[in-house]
N, C-alpha and C positions, 0 to 999 in steps of 0.2 A: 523367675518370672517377675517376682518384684523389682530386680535388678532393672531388668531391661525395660520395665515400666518408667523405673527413676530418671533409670538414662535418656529415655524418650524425651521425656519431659521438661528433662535439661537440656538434651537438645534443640527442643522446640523454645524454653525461656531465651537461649544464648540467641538464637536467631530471629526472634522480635525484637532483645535488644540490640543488635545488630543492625537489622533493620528503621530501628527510632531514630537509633546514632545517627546511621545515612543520612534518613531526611529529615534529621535537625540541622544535619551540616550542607547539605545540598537540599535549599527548601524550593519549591515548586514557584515559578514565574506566571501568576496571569495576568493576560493581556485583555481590555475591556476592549480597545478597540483597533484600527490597525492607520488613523490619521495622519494621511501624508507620508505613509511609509509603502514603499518599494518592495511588491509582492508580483515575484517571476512565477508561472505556470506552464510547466512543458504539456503538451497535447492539451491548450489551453482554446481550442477551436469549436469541440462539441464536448458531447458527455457528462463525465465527474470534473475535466478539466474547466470547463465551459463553465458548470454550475457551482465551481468553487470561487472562480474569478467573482463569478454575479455578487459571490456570496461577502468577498474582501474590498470590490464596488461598497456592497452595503456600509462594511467599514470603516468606510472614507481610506481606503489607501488607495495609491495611484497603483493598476496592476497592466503588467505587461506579459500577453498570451504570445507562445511560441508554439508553431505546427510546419505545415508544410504548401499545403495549400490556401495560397494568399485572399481565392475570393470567399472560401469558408471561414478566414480569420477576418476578412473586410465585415463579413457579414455577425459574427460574431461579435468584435468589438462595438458593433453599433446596438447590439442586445445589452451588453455591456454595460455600455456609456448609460442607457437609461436607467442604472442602479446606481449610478453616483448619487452621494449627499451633499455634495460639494463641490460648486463649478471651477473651480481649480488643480480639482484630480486629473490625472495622463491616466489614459487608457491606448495603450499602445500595442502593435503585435510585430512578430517580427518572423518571416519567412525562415525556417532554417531546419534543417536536416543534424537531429542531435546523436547520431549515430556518425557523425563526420571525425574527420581526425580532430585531437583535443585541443590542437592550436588556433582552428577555428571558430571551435565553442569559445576560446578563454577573450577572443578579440572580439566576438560577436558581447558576449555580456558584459565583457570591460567597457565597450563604448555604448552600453545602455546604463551603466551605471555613470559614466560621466557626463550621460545625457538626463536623465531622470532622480538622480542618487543610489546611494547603495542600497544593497539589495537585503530587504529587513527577511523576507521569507522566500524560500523557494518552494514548490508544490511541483514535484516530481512525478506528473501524472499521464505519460505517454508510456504507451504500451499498446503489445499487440497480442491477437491468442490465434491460432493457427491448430487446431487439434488432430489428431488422431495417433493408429499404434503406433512407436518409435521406430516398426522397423520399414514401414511404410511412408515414413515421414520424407519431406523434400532434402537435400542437405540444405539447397538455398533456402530455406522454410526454416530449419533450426537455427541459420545462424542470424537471422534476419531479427527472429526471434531475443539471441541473445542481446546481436547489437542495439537492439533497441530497447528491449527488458532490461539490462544489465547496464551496457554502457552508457545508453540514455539517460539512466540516473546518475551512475559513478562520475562520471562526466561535469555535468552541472556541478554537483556536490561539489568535486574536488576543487572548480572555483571558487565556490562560494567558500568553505569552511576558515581560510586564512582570513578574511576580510572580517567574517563574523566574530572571530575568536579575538581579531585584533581591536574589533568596538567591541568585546564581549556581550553582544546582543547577538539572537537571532532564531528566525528555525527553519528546520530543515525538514518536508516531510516525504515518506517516501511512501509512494502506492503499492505495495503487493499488491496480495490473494489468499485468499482461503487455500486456495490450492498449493501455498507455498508454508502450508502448517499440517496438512497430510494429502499425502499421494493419491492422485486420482486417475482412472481409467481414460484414455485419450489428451490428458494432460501431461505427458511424460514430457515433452520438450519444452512447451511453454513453461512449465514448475520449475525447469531448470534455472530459466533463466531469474524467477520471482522468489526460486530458495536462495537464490545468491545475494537476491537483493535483501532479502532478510538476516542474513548473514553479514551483510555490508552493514547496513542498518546496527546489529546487535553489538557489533564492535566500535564504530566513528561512534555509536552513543558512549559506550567507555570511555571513550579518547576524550571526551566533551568533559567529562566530571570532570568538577569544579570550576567550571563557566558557566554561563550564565546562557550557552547557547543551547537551545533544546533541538531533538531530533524526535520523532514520533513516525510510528510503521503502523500505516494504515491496511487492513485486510477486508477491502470489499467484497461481500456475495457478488451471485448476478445480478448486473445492474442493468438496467434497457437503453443503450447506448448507440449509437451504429457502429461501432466495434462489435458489442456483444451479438448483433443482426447478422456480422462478417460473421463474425464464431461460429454460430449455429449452423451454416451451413457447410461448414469441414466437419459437425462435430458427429461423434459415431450414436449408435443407439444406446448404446451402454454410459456415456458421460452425459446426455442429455436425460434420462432415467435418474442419474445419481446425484447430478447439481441439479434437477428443476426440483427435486426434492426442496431444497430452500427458497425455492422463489424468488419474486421479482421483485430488486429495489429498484427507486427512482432516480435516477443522475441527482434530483434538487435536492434531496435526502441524506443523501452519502455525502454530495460535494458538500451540502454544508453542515452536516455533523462533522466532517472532516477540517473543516476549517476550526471550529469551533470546540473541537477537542484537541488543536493542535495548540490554541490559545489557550486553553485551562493548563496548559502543562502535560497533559497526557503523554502516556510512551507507544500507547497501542489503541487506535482508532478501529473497532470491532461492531459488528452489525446482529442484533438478534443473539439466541441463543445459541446457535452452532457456535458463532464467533466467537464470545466469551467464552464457550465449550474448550475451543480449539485452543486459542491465545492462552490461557487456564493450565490446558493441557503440554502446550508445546514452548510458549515463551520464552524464550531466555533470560529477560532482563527483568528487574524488579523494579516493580512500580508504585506498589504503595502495599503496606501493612495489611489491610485487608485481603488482598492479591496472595502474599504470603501465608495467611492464615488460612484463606482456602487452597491453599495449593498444600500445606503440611496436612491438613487433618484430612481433605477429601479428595484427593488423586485418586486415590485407589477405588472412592464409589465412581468417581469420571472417569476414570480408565475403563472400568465394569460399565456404566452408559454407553460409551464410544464402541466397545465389541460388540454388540448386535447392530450396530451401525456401520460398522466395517464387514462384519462379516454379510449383512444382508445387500452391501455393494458388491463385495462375492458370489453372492448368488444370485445378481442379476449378470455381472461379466460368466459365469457358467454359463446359466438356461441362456443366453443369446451367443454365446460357441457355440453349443448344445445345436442351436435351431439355426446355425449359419453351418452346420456340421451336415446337420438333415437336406438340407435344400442341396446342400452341395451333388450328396449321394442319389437325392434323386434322378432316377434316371428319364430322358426325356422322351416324353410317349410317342 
């Protein structure tokens, strides 16, 4: 017993100092503000995208929204434009479909950066959610899903990352889901596509050490967006049960917490206590010494929190088989 007490303990010293070495040799970058710097926003038209742009407006950086629909980005950038500090900022948007093939994205951003300059941040914030069971699901609905969850970021990124590496500045942020840090009932397809992207995310941050370019994975709850308005109306009784459990954030909230933990250097942009819960729980990457210290000593009482939490999303997907079972068998009078 003493043994394996000792041994703990030296495992726990080796990986603090482990973790010090890191980030004394890779120290953290903030940024106070984003002046005259070149900040891209996918699904920059409503929502978290919309309220992230208002929020790098506030910054003074020139920001250019990409969507699909040109008179909600006409009308968008003019919301925009009224958060400049500065009558020399570009607020600019630009029509484009980021699920196209990659040759298109890479000429559609190459000639906004030789029109506005390079591109200091990207804000990887388009996305769709389309719910229900997986076996019921559209196929054009999954893939629809990936190509825009997955590729819609992978995409951007894959432009930007040589530019930024070669100024050694930059960041790259990428929007998950809570849903993309544990499995949720009527999220099987959309998860897919938002665990990849955190899986994207957990590795191109690897590749990053020892630059100067940061990458940070944001995990929004439900936020009240007209995405989120789409959602709700595929979604089944069982996932609307299980995610309005956490509530409703605001677009202005998320978008610019999100900003602003992407500038402090953060790796994980997280909302409330599930979020931390989850990120805590599920993370991959290591973000700071504190991070580590609660992740050795208390896993095990989070793990212990998270199963009456899982399990009482069980027993709501039960009782509603259960009572979708009953209605079936009834017979009609």
């Amino acid at each position: 017993m003493i043994f394996i007490i000792v041994s703990s303990l030296i495992i726990v010293l080796i990986s603090v100092l482990a973790v010090t070495i890191y980030f004394g040799l890779d120290k953290k970058i903030v940024y106070k503000d984003l002046k005259f710097r070149h900040v891209l926003i996918t699904g920059g038209s409503s929502g978290i995208g919309k309220a992230a742009a208002i929020e790098a407006a506030k910054l003074g950086a020139h920001v250019t929204i990409i969507g699909r629909d040109t008179r909600k980005l006409e009308i968008a950038v003019e919301d925009i434009s009224k958060r400049k500090v500065n009558s020399d900022q570009q607020i600019n948007y630009v029509s484009l479909d980021i699920t196209s093939d990659y040759s298109t994205i890479e000429k559609c951003l190459s000639s906004l950066e030789e029109d506005i300059g390079p591109i200091f941040m990207l804000v990887n914030c388009a996305g769709m959610c389309i719910c229900g069971q997986f076996e019921n699901m559209k196929i054009e609905d999954i893939k629809q899903m990936i190509d825009l969850n997955y590729f819609g970021t992978a995409y951007p990124t894959r432009y930007v990352l040589k530019g930024m590496k070669d100024k050694n500045e930059g960041i790259i942020v990428f929007v998950s889901s809570e849903a993309a840090l544990l499995g949720i009932y009527g999220y099987s397809a959309y998860s897919a596509g938002k665990w990849a992207i955190r899986g994207l995310a957990e590795s191109v941050f690897m590749e990053l050490v020892g630059t100067n370019v940061r990458l940070m994975l944001a995990f929004p709850p439900d936020t009240d967006t007209p995405g989120f308005k789409t959602e709700e109306l595929s979604k089944p009784k069982e996932t609307k049960l299980i995610s309005g459990a956490g509530g409703l954030q605001s677009p202005e909230e998320v978008g610019k917490k999100m900003i602003k933990d992407a500038m402090n250097g953060k790796i994980y942009s997280v909302y409330g206590f599930t979020g931390q819960l989850l990120s805590t729980l599920y993370g991959g990457t290591i973000e700071s010494i504190g991070q580590v210290l609660t992740q050795i000593f208390s896993l095990g009482i989070l793990r212990a929190v998270m199963i009456p939490i899982i399990l009482s999303f069980h027993k709501i997907v039960r009782e509603n088989l259960a009572e979708r079972q009953m209605n079936k068998n009834k017979k009609p009078e």
